[in-house]
Residue frames relative to the residue before (quaternion, step in Angstrom):
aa qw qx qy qz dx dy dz
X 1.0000 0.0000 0.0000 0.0000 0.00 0.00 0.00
X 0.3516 -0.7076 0.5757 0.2106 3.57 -0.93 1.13
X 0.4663 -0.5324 0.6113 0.3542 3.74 -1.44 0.66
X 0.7039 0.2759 -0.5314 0.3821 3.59 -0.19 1.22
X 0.6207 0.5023 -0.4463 0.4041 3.41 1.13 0.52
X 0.3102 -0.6353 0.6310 0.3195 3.64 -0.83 0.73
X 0.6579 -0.5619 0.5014 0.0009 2.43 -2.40 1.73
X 0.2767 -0.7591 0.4366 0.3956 3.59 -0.61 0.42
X 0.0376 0.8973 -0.4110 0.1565 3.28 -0.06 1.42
X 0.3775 0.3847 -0.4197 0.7303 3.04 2.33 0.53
X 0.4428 0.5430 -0.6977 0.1494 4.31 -0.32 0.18
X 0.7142 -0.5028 0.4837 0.0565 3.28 -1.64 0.86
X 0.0619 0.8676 -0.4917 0.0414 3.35 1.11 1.02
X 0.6148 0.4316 -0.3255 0.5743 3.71 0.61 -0.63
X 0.4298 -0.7566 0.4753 0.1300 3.60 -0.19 -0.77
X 0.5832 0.7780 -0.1412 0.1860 2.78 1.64 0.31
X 0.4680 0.8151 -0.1627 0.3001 2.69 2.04 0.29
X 0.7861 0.0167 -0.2568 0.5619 3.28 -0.82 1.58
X 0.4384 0.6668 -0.4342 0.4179 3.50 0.97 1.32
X 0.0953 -0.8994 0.4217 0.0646 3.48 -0.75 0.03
X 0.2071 -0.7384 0.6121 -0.1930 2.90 -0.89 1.87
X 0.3604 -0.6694 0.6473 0.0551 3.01 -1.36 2.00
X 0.1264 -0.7421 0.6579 -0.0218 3.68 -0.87 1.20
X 0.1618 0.8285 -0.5361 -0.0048 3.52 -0.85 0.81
X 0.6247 0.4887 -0.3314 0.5110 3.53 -0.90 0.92
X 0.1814 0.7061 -0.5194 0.4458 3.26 1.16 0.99
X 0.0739 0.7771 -0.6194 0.0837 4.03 -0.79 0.75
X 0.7203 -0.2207 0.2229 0.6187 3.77 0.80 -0.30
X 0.8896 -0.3332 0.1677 0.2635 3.38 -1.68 0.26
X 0.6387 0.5594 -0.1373 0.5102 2.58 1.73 -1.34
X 0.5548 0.6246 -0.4518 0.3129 3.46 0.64 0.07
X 0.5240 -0.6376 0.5023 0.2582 3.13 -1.54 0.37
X 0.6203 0.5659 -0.2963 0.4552 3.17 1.04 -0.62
X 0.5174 0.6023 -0.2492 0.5545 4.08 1.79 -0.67
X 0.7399 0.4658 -0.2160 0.4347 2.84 0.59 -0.89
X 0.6007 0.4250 -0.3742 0.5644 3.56 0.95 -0.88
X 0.6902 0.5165 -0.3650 0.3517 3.90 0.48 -0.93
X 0.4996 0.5931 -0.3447 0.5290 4.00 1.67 -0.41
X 0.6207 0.4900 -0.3948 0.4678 3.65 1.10 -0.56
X 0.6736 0.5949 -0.2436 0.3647 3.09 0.31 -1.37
X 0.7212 0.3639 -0.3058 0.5040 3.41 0.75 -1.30
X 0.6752 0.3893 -0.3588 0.5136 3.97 0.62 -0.81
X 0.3393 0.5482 -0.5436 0.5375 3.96 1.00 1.07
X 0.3621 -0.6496 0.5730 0.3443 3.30 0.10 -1.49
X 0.4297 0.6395 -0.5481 0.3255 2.94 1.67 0.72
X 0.3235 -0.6632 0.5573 0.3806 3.85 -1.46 -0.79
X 0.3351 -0.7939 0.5031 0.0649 3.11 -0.81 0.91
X 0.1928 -0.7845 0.5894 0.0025 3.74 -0.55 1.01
X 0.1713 -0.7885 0.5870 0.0658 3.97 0.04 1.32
X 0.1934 -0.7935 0.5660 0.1120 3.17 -1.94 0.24
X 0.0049 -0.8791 0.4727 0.0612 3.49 0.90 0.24
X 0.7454 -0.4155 0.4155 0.3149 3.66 -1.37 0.64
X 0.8691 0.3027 0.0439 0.3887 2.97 -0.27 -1.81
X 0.2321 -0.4129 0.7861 0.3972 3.77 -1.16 -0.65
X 0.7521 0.2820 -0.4887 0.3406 4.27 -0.08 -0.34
X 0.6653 0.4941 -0.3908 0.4006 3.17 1.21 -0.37
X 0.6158 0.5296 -0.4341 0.3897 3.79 1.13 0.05
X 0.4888 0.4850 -0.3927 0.6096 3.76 1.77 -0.51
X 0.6945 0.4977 -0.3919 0.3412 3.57 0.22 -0.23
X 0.6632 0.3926 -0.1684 0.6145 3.36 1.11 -0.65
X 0.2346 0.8309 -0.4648 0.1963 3.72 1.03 -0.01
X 0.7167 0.3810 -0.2019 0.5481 3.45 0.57 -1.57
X 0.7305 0.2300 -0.4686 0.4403 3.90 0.20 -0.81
X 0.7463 0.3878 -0.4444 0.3085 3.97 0.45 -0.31
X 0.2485 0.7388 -0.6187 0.0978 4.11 0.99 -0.12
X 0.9403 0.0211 -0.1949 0.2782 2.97 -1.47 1.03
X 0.3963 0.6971 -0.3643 0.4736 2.99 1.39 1.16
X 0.2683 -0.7520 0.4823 0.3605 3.87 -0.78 0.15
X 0.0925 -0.8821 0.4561 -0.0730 2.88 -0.78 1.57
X 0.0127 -0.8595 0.4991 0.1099 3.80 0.47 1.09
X 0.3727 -0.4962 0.7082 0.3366 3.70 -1.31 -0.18
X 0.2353 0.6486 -0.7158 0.1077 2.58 -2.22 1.15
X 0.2119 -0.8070 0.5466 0.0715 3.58 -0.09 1.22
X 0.2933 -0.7966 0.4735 0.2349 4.17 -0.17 0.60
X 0.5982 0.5864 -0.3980 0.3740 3.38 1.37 -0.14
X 0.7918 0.1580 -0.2632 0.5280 3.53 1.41 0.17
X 0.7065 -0.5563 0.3413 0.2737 3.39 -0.85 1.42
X 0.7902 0.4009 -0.2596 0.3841 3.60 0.64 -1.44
X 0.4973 0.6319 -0.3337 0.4921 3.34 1.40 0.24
X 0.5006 0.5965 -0.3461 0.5233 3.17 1.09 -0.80
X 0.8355 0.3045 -0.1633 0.4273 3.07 -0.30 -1.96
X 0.7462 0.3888 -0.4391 0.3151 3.51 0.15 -0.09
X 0.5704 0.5828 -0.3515 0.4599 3.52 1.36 0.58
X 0.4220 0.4855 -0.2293 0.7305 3.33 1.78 -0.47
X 0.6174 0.4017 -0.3750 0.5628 4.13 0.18 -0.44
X 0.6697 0.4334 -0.3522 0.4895 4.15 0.36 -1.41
X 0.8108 0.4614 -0.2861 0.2188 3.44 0.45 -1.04
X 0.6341 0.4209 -0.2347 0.6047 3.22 1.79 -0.46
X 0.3871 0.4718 -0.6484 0.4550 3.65 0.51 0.33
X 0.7408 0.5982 -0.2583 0.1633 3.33 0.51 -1.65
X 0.1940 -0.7388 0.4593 0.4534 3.03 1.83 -1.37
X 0.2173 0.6918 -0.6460 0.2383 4.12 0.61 0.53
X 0.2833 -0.6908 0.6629 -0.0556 2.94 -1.60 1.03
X 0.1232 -0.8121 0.5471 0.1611 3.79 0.29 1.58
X 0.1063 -0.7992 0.5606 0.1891 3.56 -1.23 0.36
X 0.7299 0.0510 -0.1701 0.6601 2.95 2.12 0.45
X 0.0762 -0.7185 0.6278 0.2896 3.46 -0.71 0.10
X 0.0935 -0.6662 0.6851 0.2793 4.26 -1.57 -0.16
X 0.1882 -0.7400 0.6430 0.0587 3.22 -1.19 1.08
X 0.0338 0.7572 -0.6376 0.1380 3.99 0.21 1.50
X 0.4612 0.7383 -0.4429 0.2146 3.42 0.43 0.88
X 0.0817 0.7689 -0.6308 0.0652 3.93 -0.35 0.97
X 0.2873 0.6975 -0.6563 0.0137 3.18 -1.68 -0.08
X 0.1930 0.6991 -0.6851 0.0683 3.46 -1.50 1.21
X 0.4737 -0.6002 0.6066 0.2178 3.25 -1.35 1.44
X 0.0985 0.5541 -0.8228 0.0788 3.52 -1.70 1.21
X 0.1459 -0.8557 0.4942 -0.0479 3.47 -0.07 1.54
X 0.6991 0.3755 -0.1489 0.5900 3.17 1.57 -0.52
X 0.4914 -0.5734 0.3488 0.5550 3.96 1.61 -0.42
X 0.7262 -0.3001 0.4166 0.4573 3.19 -1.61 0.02
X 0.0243 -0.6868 0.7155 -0.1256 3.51 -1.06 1.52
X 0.7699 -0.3797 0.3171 0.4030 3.43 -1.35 0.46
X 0.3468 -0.7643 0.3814 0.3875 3.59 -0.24 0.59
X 0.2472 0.7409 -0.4545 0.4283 3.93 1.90 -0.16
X 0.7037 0.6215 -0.0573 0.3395 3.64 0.89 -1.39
X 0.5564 0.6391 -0.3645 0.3862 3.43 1.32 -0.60
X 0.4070 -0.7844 0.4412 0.1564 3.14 -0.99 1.11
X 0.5566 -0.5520 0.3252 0.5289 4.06 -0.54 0.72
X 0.5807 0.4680 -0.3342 0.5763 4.13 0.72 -0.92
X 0.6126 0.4565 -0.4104 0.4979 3.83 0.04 -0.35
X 0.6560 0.6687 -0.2063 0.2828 3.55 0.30 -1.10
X 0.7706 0.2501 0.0487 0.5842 2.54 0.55 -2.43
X 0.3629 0.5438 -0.5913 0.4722 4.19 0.61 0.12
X 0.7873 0.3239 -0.3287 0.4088 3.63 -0.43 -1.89
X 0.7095 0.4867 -0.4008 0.3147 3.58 0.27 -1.03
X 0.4144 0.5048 -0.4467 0.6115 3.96 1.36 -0.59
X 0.7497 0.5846 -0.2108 0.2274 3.19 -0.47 -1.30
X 0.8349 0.1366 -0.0032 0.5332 3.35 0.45 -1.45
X 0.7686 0.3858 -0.2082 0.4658 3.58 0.86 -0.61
X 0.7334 0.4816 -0.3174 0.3598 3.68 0.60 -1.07
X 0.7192 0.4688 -0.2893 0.4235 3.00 1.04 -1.63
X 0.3440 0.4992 -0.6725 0.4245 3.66 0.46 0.94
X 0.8440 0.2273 -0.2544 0.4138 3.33 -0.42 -1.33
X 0.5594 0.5284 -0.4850 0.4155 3.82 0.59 0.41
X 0.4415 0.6722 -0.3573 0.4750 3.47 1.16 -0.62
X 0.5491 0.6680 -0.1896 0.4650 2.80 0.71 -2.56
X 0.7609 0.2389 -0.2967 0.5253 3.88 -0.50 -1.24
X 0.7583 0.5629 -0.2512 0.2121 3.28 -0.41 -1.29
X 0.5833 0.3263 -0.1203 0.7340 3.62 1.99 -0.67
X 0.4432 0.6126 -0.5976 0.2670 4.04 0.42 -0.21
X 0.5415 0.6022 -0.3428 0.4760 3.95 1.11 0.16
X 0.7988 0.3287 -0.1829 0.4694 2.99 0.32 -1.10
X 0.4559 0.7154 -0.4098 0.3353 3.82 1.30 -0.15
X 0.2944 -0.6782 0.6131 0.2783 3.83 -0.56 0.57
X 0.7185 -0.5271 0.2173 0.3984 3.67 -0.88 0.55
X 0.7076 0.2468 0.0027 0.6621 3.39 0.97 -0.95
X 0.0650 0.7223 -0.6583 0.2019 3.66 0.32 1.57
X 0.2549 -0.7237 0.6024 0.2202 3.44 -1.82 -0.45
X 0.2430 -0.7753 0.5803 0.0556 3.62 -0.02 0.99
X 0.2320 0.8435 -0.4842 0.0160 3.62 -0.46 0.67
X 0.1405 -0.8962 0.4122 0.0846 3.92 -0.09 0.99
X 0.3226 -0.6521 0.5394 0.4240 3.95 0.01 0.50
X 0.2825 -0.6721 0.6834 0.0373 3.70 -1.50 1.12
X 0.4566 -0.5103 0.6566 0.3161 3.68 -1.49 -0.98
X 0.6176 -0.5274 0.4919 0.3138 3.74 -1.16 1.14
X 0.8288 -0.1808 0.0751 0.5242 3.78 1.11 -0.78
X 0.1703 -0.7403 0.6169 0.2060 3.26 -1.09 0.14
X 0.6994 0.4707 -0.4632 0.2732 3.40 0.55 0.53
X 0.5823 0.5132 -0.4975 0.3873 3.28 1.24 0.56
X 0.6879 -0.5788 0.4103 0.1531 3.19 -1.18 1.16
X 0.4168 0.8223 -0.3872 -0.0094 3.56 1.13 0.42
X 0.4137 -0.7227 0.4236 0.3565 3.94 -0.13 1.10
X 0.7474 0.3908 -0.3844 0.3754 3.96 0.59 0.00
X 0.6904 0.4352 -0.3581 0.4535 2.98 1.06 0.70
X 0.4694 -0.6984 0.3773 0.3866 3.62 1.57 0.97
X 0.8600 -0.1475 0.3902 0.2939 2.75 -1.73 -1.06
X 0.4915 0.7523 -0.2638 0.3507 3.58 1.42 -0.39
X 0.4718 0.7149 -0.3120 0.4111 4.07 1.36 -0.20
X 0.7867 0.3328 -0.2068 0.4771 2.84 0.67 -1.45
X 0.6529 0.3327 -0.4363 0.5222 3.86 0.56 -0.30
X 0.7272 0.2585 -0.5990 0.2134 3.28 0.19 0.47
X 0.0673 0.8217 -0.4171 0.3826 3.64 1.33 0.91
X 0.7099 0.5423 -0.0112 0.4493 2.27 0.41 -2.13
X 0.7785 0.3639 -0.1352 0.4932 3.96 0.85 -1.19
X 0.4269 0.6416 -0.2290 0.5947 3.13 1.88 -0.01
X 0.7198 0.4401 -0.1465 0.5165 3.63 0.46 -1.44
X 0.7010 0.4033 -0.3369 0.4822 3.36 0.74 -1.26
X 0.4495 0.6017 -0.5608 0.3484 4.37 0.41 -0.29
X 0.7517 0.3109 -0.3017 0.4973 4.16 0.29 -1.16
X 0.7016 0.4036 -0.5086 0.2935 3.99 0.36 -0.07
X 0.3816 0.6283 -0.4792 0.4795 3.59 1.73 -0.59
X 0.6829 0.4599 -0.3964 0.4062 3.34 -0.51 -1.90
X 0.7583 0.2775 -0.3886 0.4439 3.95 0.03 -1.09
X 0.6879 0.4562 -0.4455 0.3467 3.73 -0.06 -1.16
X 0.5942 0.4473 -0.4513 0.4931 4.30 0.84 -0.88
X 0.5941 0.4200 -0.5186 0.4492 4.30 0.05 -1.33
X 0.6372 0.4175 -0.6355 0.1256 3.89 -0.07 0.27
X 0.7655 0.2518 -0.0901 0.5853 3.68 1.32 -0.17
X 0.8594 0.0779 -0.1408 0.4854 2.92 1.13 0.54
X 0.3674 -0.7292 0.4584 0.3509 4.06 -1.26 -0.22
X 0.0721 0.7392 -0.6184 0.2568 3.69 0.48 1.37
X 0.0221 -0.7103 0.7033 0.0205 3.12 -0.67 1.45
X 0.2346 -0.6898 0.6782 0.0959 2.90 -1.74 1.08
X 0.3317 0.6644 -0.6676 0.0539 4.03 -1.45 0.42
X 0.6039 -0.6186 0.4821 0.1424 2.93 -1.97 0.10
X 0.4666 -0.5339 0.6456 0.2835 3.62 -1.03 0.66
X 0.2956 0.7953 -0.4935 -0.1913 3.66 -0.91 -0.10
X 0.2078 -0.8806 0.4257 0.0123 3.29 -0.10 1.64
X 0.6346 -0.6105 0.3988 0.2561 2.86 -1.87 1.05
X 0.6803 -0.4511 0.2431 0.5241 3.78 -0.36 -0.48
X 0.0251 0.9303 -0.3572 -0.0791 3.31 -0.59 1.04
X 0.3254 -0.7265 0.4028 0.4517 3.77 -0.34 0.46
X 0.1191 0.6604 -0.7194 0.1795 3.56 -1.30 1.83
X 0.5634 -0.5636 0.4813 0.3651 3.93 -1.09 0.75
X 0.5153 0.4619 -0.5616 0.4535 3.72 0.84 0.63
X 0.6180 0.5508 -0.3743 0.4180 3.65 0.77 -1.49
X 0.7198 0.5678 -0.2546 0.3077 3.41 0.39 -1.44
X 0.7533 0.4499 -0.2847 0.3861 3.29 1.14 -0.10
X 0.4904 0.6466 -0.3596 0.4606 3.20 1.78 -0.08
X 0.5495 -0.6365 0.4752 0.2589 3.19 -0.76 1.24
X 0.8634 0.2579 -0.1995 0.3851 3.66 -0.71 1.50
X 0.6778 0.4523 -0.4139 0.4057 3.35 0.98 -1.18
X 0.5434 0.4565 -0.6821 0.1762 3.81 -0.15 -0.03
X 0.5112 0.5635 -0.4717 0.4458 3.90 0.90 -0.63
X 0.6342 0.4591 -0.4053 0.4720 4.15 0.48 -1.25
X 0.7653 0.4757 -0.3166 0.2964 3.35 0.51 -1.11
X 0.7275 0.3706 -0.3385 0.4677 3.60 1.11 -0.58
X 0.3676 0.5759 -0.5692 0.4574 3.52 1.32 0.44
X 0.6752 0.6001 -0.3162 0.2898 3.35 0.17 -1.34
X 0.6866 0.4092 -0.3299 0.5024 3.62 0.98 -0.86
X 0.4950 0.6292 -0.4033 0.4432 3.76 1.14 -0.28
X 0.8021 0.3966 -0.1658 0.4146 3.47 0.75 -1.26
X 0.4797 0.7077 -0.2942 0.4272 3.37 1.63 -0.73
X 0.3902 -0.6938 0.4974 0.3451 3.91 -0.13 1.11
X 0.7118 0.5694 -0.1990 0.3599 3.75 0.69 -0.45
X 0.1242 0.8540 -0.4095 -0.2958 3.09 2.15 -1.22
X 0.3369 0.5314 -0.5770 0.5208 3.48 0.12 1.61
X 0.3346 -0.6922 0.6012 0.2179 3.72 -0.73 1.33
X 0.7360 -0.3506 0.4861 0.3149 3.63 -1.41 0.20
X 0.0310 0.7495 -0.6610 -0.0182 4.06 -0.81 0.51
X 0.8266 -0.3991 0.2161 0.3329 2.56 -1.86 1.35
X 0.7151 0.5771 -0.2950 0.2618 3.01 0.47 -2.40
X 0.5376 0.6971 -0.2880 0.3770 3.66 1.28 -1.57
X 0.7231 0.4748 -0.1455 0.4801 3.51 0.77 -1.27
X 0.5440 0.6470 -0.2585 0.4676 3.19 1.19 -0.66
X 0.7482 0.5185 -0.0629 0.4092 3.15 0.50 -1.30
X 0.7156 0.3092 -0.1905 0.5967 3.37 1.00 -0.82
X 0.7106 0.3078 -0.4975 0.3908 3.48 1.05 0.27
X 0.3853 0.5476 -0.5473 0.5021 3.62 1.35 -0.16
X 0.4493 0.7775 -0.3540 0.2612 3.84 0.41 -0.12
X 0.7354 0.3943 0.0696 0.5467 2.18 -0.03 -2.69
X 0.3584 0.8732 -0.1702 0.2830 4.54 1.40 -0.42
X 0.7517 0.4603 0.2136 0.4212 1.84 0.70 -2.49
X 0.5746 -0.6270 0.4037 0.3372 3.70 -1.04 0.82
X 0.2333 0.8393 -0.3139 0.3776 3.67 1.98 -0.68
X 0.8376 0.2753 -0.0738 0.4661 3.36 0.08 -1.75
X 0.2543 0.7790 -0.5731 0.0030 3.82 1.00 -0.45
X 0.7196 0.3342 -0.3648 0.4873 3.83 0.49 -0.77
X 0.5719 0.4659 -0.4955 0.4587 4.01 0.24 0.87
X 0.3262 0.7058 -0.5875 0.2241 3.34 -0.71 1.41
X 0.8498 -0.1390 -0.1877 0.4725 3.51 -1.04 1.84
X 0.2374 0.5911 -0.6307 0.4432 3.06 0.77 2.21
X 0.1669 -0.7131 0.6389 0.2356 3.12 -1.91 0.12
X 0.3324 -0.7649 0.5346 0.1368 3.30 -0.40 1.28
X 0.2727 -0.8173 0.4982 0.0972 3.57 -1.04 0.99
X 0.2524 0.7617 -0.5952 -0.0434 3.55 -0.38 0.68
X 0.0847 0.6615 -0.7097 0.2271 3.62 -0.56 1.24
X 0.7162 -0.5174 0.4564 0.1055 3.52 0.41 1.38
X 0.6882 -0.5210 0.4094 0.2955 3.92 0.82 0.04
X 0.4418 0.7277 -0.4579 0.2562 3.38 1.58 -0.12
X 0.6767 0.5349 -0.3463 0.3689 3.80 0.66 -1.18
X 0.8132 0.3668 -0.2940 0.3430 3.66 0.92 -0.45
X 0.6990 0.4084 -0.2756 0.5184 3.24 1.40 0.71
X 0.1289 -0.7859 0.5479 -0.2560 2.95 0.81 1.05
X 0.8167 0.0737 -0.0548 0.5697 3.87 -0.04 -1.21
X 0.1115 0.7596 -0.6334 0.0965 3.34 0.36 1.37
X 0.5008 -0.7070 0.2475 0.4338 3.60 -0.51 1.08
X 0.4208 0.7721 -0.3794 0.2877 3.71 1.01 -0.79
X 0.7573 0.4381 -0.1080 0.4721 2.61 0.74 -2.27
X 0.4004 0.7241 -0.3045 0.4718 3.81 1.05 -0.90
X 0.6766 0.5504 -0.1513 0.4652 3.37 0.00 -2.02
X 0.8835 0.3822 -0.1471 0.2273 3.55 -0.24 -1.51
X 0.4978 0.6690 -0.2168 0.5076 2.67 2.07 -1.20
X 0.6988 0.3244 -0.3102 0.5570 4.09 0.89 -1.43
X 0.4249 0.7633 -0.4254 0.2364 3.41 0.25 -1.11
X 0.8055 0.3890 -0.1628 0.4163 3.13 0.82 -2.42
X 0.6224 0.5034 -0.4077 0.4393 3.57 1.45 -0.99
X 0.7024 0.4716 -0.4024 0.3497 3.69 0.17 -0.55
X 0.4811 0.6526 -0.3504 0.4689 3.50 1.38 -0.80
């Protein structure tokens, strides 16, 4: 190539152009779920949103303007189906769907997790875990054979962390449920399903959970880098995991927490921790 020819530096590495992918769980800039939908569109994909609320779609008006934006709350079924109904009148073709959807009531704060109440439980676990694989059914139409289902997880669920309630185990649970999809869809079709699983990040959901800003500025202590994990990071690896790119990844959970899990005993952190007890 001669230095007067231009480089292909607009090629279509993801593949996502003139496709369409149904993102839901979009709440403000800060989201993770926005942020993946900014990829997509600077792909050349299009992006169909879903937002809870009608207040939460007037709320999000200005960052979504001129965008299709539908309501759908997962806590009630006829919502569901009547978005899966809009979308097939329409004839859309999904070539992905994101599911960035959590929620658990701690009306009273983080309480012993011994403490969780049966309605506490079963809300988040509707909420954050099922309504994947309902989605899942309810859209298994509108999937193109070889779609990509991708849902934002946790770095782990086996650590016992108290600022994050009761909220681990369902995502387990949204974790666990990625390898029975992947098998129960390969009967009619190649919808891969996996999982983003991120490290702590700073979004106006986190921020409201009693504690994590303390977990979170630990984290950047323990982080070999001491630099917490960013949205954008997450983004990326799920515009990834999206993307036709990743085709041999199906009902994984991809960690990106920045290096946090292997430094735990970082000596610093070590240091500060005796230091204070001997002090």
């Amino acid at each position: 190539m001669s230095g007067s020819e231009t480089p292909p530096a607009v090629m279509d590495f993801l593949q996502m152009s003139g496709k369409t992918y149904l993102v839901l769980g979009v709440a403000n800039k800060k989201s993770v779920a926005y942020a993946i939908a900014r990829i997509i569109e600077q792909s050349g994909g299009t992006v169909i949103y879903a937002v809870r609320s009608q207040a939460r779609r007037e709320s999000t008006a200005k960052l979504l303007r001129d965008r299709d934006v539908r309501v759908c709350d997962v806590e009630h079924q006829d919502q569901i189906d009547a978005l899966a109904n809009q979308l097939a009148e329409e004839g859309v073709e999904l070539a992905g769907m994101v599911h960035s959807i959590a929620f658990a009531d701690y009306p009273d704060g983080i309480r012993p997790f011994h403490e969780t109440t049966r309605q506490q439980f079963l809300q988040a676990v509707d909420i954050s875990a099922y309504s994947l694989i309902n989605l899942a059914n309810a859209l298994k139409g509108r999937f193109v054979t070889d779609a990509s289902v991708v849902t934002i997880g946790i770095s782990t669920t086996r650590m016992a962390s108290e600022s994050y309630g009761f909220m681990a185990p369902i995502k387990a649970a949204l974790e666990s449920s990625l390898a029975f999809l992947t098998k129960s869809f390969s009967r009619f079709s190649r919808v891969r399903f996996n999982a983003v699983a991120a490290g702590l990040l700073k979004t106006s959901a986190s921020a409201g959970i009693p504690g994590y800003v303390d977990s979170y500025l630990y984290a950047e202590q323990v982080i070999p880098r001491k630099e917490a994990v960013k949205t954008e990071e997450v983004a990326q690896t799920a515009a990834f995991l999206l993307s036709p790119r990743s085709s041999g990844i199906t009902a994984q959970s991809l960690v990106v927490d920045a290096g946090m899990s292997i430094n735990y005993f970082d000596a610093s952190v070590v240091g500060a921790v005796t230091d204070s007890q001997l002090g």
